[in-house]
C-alpha positions in Angstrom: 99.7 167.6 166.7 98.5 165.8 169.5 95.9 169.3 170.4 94.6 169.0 167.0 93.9 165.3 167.2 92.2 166.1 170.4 89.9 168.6 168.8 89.0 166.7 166.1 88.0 163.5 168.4 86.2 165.8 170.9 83.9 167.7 167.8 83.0 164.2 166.7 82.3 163.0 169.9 80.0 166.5 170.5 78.5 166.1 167.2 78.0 162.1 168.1 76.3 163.7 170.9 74.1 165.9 169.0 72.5 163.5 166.7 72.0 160.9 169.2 69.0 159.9 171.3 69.2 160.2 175.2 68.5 157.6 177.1 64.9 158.7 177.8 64.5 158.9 174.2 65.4 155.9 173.1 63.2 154.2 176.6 60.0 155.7 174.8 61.5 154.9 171.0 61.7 151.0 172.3 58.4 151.0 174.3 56.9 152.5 171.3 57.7 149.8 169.2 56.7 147.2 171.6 53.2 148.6 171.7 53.4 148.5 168.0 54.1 145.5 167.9 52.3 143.7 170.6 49.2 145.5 168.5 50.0 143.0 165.6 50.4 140.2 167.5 47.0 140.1 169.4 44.9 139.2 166.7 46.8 136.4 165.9 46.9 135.5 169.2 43.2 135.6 170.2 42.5 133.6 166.2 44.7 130.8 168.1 43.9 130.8 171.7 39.4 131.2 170.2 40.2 128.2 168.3 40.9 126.1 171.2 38.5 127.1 173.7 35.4 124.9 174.2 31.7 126.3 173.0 30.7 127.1 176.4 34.2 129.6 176.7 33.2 130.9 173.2 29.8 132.1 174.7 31.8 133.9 177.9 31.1 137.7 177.7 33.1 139.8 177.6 35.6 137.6 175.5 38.4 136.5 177.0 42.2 136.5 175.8 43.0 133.0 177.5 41.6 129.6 177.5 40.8 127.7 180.9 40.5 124.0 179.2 42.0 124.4 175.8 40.9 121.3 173.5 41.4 120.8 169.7 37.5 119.5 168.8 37.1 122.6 166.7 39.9 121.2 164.2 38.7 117.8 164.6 34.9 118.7 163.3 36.0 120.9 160.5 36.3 117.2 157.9 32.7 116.5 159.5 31.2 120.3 158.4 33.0 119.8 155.1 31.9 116.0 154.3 28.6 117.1 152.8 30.6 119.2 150.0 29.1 118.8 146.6 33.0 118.8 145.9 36.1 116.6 147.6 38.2 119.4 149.7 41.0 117.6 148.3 39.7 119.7 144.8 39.9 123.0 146.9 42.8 122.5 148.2 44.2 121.6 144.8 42.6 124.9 143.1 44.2 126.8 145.4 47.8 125.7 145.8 48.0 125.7 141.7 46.3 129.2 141.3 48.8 130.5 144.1 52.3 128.5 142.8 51.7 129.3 139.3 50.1 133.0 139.7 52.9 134.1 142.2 55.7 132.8 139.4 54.9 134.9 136.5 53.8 137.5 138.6 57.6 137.5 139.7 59.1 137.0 136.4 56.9 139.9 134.9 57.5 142.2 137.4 61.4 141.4 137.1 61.4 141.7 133.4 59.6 144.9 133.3 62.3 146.1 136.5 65.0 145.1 133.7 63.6 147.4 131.1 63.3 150.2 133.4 66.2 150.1 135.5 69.0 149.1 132.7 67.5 149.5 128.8 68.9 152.1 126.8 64.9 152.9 126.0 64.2 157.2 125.6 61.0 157.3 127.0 61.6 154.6 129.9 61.1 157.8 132.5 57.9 158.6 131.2 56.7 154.6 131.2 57.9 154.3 135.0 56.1 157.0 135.7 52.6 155.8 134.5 53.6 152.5 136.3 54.1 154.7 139.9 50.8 156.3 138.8 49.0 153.1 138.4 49.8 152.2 142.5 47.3 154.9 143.0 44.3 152.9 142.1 42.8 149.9 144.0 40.8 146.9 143.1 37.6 148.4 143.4 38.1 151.4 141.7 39.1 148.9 138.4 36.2 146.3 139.2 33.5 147.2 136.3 36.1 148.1 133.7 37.6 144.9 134.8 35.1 142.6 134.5 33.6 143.8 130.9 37.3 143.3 129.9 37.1 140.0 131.3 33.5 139.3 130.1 34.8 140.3 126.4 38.0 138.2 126.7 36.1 135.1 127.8 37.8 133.9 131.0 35.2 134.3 133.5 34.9 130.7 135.1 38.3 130.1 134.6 41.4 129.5 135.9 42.7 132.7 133.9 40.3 135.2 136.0 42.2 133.7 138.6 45.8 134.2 136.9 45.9 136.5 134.1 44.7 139.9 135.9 47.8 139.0 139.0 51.0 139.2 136.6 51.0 142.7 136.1 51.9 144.4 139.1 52.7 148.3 139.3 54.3 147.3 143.0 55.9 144.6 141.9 58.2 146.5 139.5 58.9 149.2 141.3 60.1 147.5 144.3 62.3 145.0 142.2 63.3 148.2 140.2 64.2 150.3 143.2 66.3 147.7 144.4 68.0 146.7 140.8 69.0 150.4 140.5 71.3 150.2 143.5 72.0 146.5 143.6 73.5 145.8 140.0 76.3 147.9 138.7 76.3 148.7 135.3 79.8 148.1 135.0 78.7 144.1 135.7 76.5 144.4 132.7 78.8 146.2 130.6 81.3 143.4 130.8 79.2 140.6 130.4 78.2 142.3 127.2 81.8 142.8 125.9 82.3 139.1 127.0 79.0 137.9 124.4 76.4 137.1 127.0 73.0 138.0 125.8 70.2 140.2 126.9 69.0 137.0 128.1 71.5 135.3 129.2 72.7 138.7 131.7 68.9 138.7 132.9 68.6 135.1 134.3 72.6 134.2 135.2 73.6 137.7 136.1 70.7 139.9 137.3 67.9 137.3 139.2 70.5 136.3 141.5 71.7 139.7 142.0 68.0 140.6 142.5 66.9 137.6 144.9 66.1 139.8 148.1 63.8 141.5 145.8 61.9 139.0 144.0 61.9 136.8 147.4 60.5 139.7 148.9 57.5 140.1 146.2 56.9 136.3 146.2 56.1 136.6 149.8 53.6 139.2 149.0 52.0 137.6 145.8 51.7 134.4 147.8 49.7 135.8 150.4 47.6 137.5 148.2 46.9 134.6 145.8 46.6 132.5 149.2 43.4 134.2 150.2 41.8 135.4 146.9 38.3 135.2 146.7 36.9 136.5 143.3 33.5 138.0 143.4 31.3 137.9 140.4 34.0 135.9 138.1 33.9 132.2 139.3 30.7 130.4 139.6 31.6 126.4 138.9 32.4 124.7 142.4 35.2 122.9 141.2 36.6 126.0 140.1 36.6 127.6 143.7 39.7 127.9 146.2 40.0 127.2 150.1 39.1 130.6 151.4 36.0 130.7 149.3 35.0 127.3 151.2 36.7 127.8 154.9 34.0 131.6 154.5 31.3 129.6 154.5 32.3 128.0 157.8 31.5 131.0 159.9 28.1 131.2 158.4 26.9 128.8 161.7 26.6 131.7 164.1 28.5 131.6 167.3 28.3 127.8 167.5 30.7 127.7 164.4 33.0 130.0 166.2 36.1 128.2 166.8 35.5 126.1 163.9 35.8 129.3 162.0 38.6 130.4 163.8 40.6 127.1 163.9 39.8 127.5 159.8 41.4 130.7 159.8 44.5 129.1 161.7 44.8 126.4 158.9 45.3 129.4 156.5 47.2 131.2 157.9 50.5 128.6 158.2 51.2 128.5 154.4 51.8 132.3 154.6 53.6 132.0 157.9 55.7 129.3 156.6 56.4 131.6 153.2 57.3 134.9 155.5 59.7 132.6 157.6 62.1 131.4 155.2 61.9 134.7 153.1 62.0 137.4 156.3 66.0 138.1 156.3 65.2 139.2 152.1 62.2 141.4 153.3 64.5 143.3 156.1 67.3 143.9 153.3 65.1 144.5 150.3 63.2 147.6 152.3 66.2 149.2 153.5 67.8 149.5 150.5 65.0 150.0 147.9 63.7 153.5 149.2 60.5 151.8 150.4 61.1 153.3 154.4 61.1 156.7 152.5 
């Protein structure tokens, strides 16, 4: 007895073995993804150390990665370069935060409804559906810009705030990711006896299923956010009080090298709301891609 025990803990140790990385692997593995990462992080690096050097560091060539007398005047100017707007920043700001809040939440609860349908109806031809909506993540923005905008030219929203909101709540990503992660994450058998208990289609979507869901949807509000953050539409918004932050904040780099910093402490500014957004929602994104068959 105790021979065959032995076997069986020395073939799992062999096969342990076998499918495990030597220690030279997993030294190249790791220094791999610190390259990878250090990669990503130098942009945002140099965006914060450009945006506190002074204008005669900005004109050093070749740039350099550090800053010898680091001073926050480009921040400080950025109220003056904006106090000759036609419109208070203040309306920016507002046009913004309001076109990303209120874009990002039906985008969310679209894409989560749509995930229901797909994931736990009873509907026949619910394959053939999902499958025009994981054929629609092969085409990008531009490829849909003309049809687009004669679509949007017939509706009547161009100069609105729906050009802004209207074309961002259908997303193909969206509901597949929530989908992918509904089909593993909520047992029919939950569903099933909510039914036989009374709850309604409803009632099983918002008490039962969003909280089940919340990695998901916490992960696609992170990306909706950032997107909505820095949207610029071209071609659809012509009114100035109609016009976000990152339309305005472009026009800051239009001074040249002498705007540099400015620009780049600009860039800084916009980038925290997003950063803030990632930080509280980053333990959701880890859990919602290993388990929705997005690292396949």
């Amino acid at each position: 007895m105790d021979k065959k025990v032995k076997l069986r803990r020395a073939s799992k140790t062999a096969q342990y073995r076998r499918y495990t990385r030597s220690k030279a692997g997993n030294f190249f593995f790791f220094a791999f993804l610190t390259i990878a990462g250090l990669c990503s992080v130098v942009p945002l690096f140099y965006c914060v150390i450009t945006s506190l050097k002074p204008l005669d560091e900005l004109l050093i060539q070749p740039p350099r990665l550090w800053v010898y007398r680091p001073t926050l005047q480009n921040y400080s100017v950025l109220p003056a370069l904006m106090a000759s707007l036609r419109v208070p920043l203040s309306r920016y700001l507002f046009n913004s935060v309001f076109v990303a809040v209120v874009t990002t939440f039906f985008h969310i609860i679209a894409s989560a409804m749509a995930a229901f349908v797909f994931s736990k109806s009873s509907l026949k031809c619910r394959g053939w559906l999902f499958a025009l909506v994981q054929l629609a993540l092969l085409y990008n923005a531009y490829t849909l810009a003309i049809p687009r905008y004669l679509i949007f030219s017939f509706v009547g929203i161009i100069d609105t705030y729906w050009v802004y909101i209207l074309p961002q709540i259908p997303s193909a990503m969206g509901c597949f990711l929530i989908k992918q992660y509904m089909d593993g994450s909520v047992p029919d058998a939950i569903l099933e006896a909510a039914r036989i208990d009374g709850a309604s289609t409803t009632r099983i979507f918002w008490q039962l299923v969003m909280p089940l869901v919340k990695p998901a949807w916490l992960t696609l509000f992170l990306f909706a956010f950032r997107d909505m953050w820095t949207i610029i539409p071209s071609g659809t918004i012509f009114s100035e009080e109609l016009k976000t932050l990152p339309q305005i904040m472009s026009s800051i780099s239009a001074g040249g090298i002498a705007r540099a910093g400015s620009s780049m402490a600009a860039t800084v500014i916009m980038m925290i709301p997003p950063i803030l957004v990632f930080w509280f929602t980053q333990s959701n994104v880890m859990e919602t891609m290993s388990s929705s068959g997005i690292k396949e």
